[in-house]
N, C-alpha and C positions, 0 to 999 in steps of 0.2 A: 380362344373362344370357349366361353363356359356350356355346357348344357344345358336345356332348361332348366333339368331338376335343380342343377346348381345357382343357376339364376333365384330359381323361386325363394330358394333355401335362405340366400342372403339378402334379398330381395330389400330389407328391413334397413340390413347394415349400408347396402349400396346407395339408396335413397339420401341414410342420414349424411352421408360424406357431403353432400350437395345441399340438401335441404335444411337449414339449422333453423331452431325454436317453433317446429310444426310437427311434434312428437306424435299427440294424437293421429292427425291427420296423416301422416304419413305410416302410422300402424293399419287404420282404417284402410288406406288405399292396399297394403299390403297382405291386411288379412281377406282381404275381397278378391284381390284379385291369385291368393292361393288357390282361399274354395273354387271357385271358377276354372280353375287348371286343376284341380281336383275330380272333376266332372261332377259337383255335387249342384250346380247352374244348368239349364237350357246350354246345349251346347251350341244352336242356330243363333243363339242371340252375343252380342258385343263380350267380349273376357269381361266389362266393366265400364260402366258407366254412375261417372260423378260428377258433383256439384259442389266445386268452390268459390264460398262464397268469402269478401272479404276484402279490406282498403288495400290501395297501391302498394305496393313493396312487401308483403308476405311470405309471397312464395309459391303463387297459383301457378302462374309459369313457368319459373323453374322445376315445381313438380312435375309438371309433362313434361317437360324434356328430358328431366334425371330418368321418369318412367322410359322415355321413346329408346335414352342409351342404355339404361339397364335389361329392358328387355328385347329389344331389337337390334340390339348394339352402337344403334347410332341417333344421335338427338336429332339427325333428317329425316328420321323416319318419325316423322310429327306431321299432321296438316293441320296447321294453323288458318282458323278461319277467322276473319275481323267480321261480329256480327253488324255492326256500326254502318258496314257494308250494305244489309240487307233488311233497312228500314221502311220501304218500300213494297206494294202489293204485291207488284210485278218482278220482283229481284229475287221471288223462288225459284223461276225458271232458271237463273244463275247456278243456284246450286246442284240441281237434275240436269242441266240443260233445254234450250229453247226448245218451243214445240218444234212439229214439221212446217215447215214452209216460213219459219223466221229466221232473221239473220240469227247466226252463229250458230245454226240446229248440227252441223256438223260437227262443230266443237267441245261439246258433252256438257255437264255441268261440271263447276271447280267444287264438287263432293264429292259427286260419283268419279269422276275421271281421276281426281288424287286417289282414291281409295279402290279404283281398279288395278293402276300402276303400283300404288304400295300396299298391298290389303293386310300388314303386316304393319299396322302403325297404330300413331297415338293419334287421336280426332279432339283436335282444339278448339273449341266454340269459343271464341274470344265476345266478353261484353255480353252475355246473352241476351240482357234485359232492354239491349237496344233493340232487336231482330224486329219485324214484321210477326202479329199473330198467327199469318198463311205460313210463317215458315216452321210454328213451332208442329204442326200436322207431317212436314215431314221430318224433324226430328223424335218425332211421337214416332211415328213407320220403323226409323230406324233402332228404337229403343227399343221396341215392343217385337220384331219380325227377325229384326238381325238384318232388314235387308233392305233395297229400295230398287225400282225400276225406273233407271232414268229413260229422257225423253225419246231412243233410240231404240228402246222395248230391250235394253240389257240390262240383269240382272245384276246389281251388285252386294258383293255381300259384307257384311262387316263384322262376322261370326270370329276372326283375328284383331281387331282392332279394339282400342281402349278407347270411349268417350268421354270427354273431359268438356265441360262447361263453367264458363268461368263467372261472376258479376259483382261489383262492388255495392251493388245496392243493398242500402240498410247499415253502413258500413260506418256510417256517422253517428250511428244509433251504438254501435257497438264499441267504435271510440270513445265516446263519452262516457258508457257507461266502464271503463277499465280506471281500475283502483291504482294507486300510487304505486302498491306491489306486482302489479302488471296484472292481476286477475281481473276477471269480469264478473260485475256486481251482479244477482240475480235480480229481477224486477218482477213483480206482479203486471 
């Protein structure tokens, strides 16, 4: 087991072993989330929070996971959420947990609850662009506070964890416009 320091250090090289032809992207995620272990960020708020955008087979995924096992040792320590799940008004309370007095209020929300049991992980919003508007408010909470109170009045905190947002929207726009040579054409 490496140390952080040694983690961060190769942080670069680790990625590229798993992630091939997302050089940018995977410096970005890197050099973000140095500053941020740096303590040069809020330190109440997430190590890092990003938005990959881009068609099927890239590498959105795989990047969170290369992150979850590079920095937390293990690609389980990921919570993948399918936002597709939460297109619906009502399917916030999913993620907090039910109010009092409705079924499942016992059971927590599957965001708070993963991220209480691993607050030591990668947070995968799979699909963003599917969600519910009600739901981007609590992912607003958690970007902005570092933190959220689920329905149970416990706090949780996500001042350890990495947010990863993923969507392919637009993605067809950017297919077409990539040249023979695999670059992307600028447009007006």
């Amino acid at each position: 087991m490496q140390g952080e320091r040694e983690k961060l250090l190769t942080l670069d090289e680790t990625l590229h072993k798993r992630v091939v032809g997302q050089d940018e992207a995977v410096q970005a995620v890197t050099e973000a989330i140095q500053r941020s272990r740096a303590g040069i960020q809020d330190p109440n708020r997430p190590i890092g929070s990003f938005l990959f955008l881009g068609p099927t087979g890239v590498g959105k995924t795989e990047l969170a996971k290369a992150l979850a096992q590079a920095l937390f040792d293990d690609e389980n320590n990921m919570v993948r959420i399918d936002m597709s799940e939460y297109m619906e008004k009502y399917s916030v309370s999913r993620l907090i947990g039910a109010p009092p007095g409705y079924v499942g209020y016992e059971e927590g929300g599957q965001l708070t609850e993963a991220v209480r049991r691993k607050p030591y992980s990668v947070v995968l919003f799979d699909e963003v662009e599917k969600a519910h508007p009600d739901v981007f408010n609590v992912l607003l909470q958690v970007l902005d506070d570092g933190r959220i109170t689920d329905s149970q009045g416990r706090t949780v905190d996500f001042k350890n964890t990495i947010l990863i947002l993923t969507s392919n929207l637009g993605s067809e726009y950017i297919l077409n416009g990539i040249n023979a040579d695999g670059t992307i054409e600028e447009s007006a």
